[in-house]
N, C-alpha and C positions, 0 to 999 in steps of 0.2 A: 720247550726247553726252559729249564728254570734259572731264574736271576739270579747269577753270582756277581758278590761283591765283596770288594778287601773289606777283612772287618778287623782283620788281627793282622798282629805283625811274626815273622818266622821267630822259631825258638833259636836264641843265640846272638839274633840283630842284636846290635845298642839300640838304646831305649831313644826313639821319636822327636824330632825337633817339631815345632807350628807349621814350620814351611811344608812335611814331608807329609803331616795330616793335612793339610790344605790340599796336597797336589793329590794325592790317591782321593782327596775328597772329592774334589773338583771328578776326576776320573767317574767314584761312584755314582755320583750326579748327574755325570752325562750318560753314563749307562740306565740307569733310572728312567731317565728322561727318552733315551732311542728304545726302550721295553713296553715307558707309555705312547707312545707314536706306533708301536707294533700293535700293540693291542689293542688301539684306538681304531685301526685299520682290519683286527680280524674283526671287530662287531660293526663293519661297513662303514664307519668314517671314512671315505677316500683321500689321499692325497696324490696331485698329480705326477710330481717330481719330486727328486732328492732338494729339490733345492727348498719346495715347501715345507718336506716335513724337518730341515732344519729351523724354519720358523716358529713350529712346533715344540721343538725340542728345544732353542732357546727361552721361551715360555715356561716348561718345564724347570730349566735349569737357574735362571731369574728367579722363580718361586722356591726352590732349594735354598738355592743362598741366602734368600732373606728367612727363612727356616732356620738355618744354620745360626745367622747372627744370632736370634732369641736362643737356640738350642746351647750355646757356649757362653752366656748371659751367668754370671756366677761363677764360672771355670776359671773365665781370665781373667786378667786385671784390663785396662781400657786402651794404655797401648797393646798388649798382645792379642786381644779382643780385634783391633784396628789390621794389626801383621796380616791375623790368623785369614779377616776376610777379605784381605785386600789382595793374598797367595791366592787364595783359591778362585775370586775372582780373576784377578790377571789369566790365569791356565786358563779356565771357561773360555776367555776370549779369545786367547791362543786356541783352542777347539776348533771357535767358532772361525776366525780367521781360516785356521788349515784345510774347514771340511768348507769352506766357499770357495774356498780357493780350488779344490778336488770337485766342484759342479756347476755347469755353465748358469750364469745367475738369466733371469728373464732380462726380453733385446732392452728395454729401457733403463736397465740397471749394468747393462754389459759395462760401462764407463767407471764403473765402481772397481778398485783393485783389492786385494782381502784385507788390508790394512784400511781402509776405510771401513769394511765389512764388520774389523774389531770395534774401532770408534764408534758406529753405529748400536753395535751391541752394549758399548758399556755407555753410550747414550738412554738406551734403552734400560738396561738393569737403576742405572738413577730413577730414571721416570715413574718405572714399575713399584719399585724402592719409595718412592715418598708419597704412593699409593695407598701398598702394602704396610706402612707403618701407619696410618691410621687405623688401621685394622686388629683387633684384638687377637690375643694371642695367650696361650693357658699354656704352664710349663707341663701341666697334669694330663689335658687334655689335646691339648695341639691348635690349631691354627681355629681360630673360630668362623662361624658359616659366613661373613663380610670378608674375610680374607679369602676362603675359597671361594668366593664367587667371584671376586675379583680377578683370579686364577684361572675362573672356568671361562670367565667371559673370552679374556685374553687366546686362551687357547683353541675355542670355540671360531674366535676371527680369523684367527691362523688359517684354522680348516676353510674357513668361505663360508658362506648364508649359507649352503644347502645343508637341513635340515639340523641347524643351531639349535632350534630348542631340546633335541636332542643328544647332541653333542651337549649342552652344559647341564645336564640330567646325569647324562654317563660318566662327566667329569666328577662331578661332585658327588655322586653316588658312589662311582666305582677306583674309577682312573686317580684321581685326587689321593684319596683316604689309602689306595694301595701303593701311591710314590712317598706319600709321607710316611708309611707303615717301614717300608723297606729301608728308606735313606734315612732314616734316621734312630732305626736300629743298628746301622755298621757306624755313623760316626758315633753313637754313643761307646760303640768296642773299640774304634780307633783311640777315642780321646781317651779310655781307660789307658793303654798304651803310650801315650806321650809324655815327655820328661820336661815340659817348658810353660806346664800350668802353672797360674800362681791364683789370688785372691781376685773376689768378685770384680766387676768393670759395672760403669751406667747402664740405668736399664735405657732401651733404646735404639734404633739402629745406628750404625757405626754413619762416620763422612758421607759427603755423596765420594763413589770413586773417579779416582782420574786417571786419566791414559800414563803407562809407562812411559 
């Protein structure tokens, strides 16, 4: 089945606030993300449980958003720039929260409640985040091979040591180049659509984020 994503808005809407592209973005991102864990999984990556391939998919989704900040680099100005990522991260974690909450976590982690589960995640997206910003990044060309390897590692561990060095082949050959192909062709038609653009912002990633 093929990947659909919002990419436009219905004829007739009013035109687009930060917050409503952040929240369908957030959306597109996790879909993105649960397409690369399917398809990671038809060319034999296994994963055991729901509950790992949300480890997965947050991997995915951490790497999106920092995509995201360079991709709206020029659009906004540095407060909207701040809004824009800090909407769509909040939803991610509401995601991640709702879909831990919906699968028994492993016995040593049972003591964890899914509002921990968010905190942990947007512990994680900082971390990943002041990784990925040493990492070069082309508005022309996209993420350069230190950022996706960075990417592949990360999602590579997710999956477990069995057969890693192929897991971050398949990432960064395949998996990788077709989540950044997709997500960032629909926010580039969302952000056509938005009414709350204004002038460029610093180049750079945005704050580290903090918990609602």
């Amino acid at each position: 089945m093929a990947l659909r994503l919002r990419n436009r808005w219905k004829q007739g809407e009013r035109a687009r606030t930060l917050e409503d592209v952040a929240t369908v973005s957030a959306a597109n991102a996790w879909r993105v993300a649960c397409n690369g864990v399917l398809s990671l999984e038809n060319e034999g990556f296994e994963t055991r449980t729901q509950y790992q391939r949300l480890d997965v998919i947050e991997e995915f989704v951490v790497f999106l958003l920092h995509l995201t900040d360079h991709q709206v680099y020029g659009k906004f100005n540095e407060e909207e720039r701040a809004k824009f990522i800090t909407a769509m991260a909040l939803r991610l974690a509401g995601f991640v929260e709702e879909n831990r909450a919906d699968n028994k976590a492993p016995e040593d982690l049972q003591h964890l409640t899914p509002a921990d589960f968010k905190r942990i995640f947007i512990d994680k997206l900082n971390a990943r985040n002041a990784v990925y910003a040493e990492c070069s990044y082309s508005p022309i060309e996209g993420p350069g091979f230190k950022l996706m390897r960075a990417f592949a590692d990360w999602v590579s561990d997710a999956l477990g040591p069995k057969n890693r060095e192929w897991a971050i082949d398949q990432i960064l050959t395949i998996e990788g180049p077709e989540a950044v192909e997709k997500y960032t062709a629909s926010l580039d038609a969302l952000l056509a659509g938005s009414d709350d653009r204004a002038g460029p912002g610093k180049e750079g990633p945005v704050r580290p984020m903090a918990e609602d």
